[in-house]
C-alpha positions as CSV (number, residue, x, y, z in Angstrom):
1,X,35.3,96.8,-18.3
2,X,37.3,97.8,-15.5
3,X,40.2,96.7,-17.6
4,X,39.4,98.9,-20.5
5,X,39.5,101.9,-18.1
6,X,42.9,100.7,-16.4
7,X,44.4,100.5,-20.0
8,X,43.1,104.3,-20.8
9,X,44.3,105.6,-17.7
10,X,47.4,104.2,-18.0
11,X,47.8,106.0,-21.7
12,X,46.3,109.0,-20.4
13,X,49.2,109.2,-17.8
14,X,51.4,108.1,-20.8
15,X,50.0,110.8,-22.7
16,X,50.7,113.1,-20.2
17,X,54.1,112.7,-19.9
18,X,55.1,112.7,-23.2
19,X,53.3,116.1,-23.2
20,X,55.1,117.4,-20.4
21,X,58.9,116.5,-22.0
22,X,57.8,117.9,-25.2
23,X,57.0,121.0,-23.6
24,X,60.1,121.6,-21.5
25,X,62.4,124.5,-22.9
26,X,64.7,123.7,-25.9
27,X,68.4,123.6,-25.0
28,X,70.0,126.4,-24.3
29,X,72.4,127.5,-27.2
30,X,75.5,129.3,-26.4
31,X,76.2,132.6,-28.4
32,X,79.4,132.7,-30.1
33,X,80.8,135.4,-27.6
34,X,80.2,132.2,-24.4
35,X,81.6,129.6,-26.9
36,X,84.6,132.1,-26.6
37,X,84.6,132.8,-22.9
38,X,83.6,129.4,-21.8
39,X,86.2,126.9,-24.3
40,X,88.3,128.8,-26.5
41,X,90.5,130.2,-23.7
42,X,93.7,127.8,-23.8
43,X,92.4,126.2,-20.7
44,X,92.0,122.1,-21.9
45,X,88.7,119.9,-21.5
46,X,87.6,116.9,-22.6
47,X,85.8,115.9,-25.6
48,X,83.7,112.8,-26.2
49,X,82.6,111.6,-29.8
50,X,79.1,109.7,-29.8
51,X,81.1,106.6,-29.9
52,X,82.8,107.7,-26.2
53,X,86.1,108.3,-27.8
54,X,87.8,110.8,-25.4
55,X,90.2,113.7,-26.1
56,X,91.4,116.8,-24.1
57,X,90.8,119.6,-26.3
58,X,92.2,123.2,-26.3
59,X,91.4,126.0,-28.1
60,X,93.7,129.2,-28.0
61,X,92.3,132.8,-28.2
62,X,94.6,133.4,-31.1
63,X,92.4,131.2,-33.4
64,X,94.5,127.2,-33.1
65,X,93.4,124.3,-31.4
66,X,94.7,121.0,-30.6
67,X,93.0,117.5,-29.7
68,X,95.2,114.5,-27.6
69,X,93.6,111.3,-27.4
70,X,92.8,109.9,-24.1
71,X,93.5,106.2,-24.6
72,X,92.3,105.8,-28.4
73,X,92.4,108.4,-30.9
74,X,94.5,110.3,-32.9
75,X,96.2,113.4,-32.3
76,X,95.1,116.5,-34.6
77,X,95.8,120.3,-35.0
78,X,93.9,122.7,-37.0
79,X,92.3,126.2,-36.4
80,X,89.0,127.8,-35.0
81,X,86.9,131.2,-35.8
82,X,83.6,132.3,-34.4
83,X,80.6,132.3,-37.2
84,X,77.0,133.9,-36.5
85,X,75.5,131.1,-35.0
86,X,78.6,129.2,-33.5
87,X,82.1,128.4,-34.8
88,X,83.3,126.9,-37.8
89,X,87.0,124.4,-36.4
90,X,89.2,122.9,-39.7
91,X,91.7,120.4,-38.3
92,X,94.7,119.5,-40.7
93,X,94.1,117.7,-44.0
94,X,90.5,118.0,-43.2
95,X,87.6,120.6,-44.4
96,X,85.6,123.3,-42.1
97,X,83.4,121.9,-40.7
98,X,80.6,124.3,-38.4
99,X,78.7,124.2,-35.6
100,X,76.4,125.2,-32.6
101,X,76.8,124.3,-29.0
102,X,74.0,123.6,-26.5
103,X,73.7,123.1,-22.8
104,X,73.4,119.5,-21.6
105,X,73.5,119.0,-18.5
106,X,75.9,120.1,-15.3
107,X,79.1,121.1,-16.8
108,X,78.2,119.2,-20.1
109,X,77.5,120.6,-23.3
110,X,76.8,119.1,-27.3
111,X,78.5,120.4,-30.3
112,X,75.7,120.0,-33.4
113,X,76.8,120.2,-36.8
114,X,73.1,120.8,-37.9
115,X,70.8,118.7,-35.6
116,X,73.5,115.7,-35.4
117,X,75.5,115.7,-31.9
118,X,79.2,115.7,-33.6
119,X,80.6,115.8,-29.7
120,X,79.9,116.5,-26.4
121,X,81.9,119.1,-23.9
122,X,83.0,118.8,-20.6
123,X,84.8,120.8,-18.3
C-alpha cells in the first residue's frame, strides 16, 4: 500500500513538471527589423547546422551574404531580404528558402524554416 502511494507521488511530481515546462513562454521570435539590426550588419558569426557543422556567416545590409566553413563545409554566396515574418536567404545554384528566428539561450538563437531548426546563431 505504501508503495502504491510512493508510485503516485512520484507521477504527481512528474506530472507537475511536465506542467510547469509546458507552460513556460514560447520562444521569443525576432521581428524582421532585429533579424536586421542584430545579424545582417556585415559583422560575422557563427552558424551551426543540427549536425554541428560550423560556418562564420555574414550578412551585408546591401542584401549578400557569404558562409566559410569552419573545418568541414563548403563555401557559398547567395543573397538575403527581409519577408513579414522573418527573411527569405537563396545561396547560389540553390532555391529561397525562408525563415523565422527565435531566442535560445545566452547569445544563441534558431533559424526555423517552419517548425524544423535549419541552424542555430551565435554571436
Amino acid at each position: 500500500m505504501r508503495a502504491a502511494f510512493a508510485s503516485a507521488g512520484v507521477a504527481a511530481f512528474g506530472a507537475s513538471l511536465f506542467a510547469a515546462a509546458a507552460a513556460a513562454a514560447p520562444a521569443a521570435k525576432l521581428s524582421p527589423a532585429d533579424i536586421q539590426t542584430t545579424f545582417f550588419n556585415g559583422q560575422p558569426f557563427t552558424a551551426a547546422t543540427p549536425a554541428n557543422v560550423k560556418f562564420k556567416m555574414t550578412f551585408t545590409a546591401d542584401g549578400k551574404m557569404k558562409r566559410e566553413p569552419v573545418g568541414a563545409g563548403n563555401k557559398g554566396e547567395g543573397t538575403w531580404k527581409l519577408s513579414k515574418d522573418g527573411f527569405c536567404s537563396t545561396w547560389t545554384g540553390a532555391q529561397s528558402n525562408c525563415f523565422t528566428v527565435v531566442a535560445a539561450g545566452d547569445n544563441k538563437w534558431s533559424v526555423l524554416r517552419g517548425t524544423s531548426i535549419m541552424a542555430t546563431w551565435s554571436k
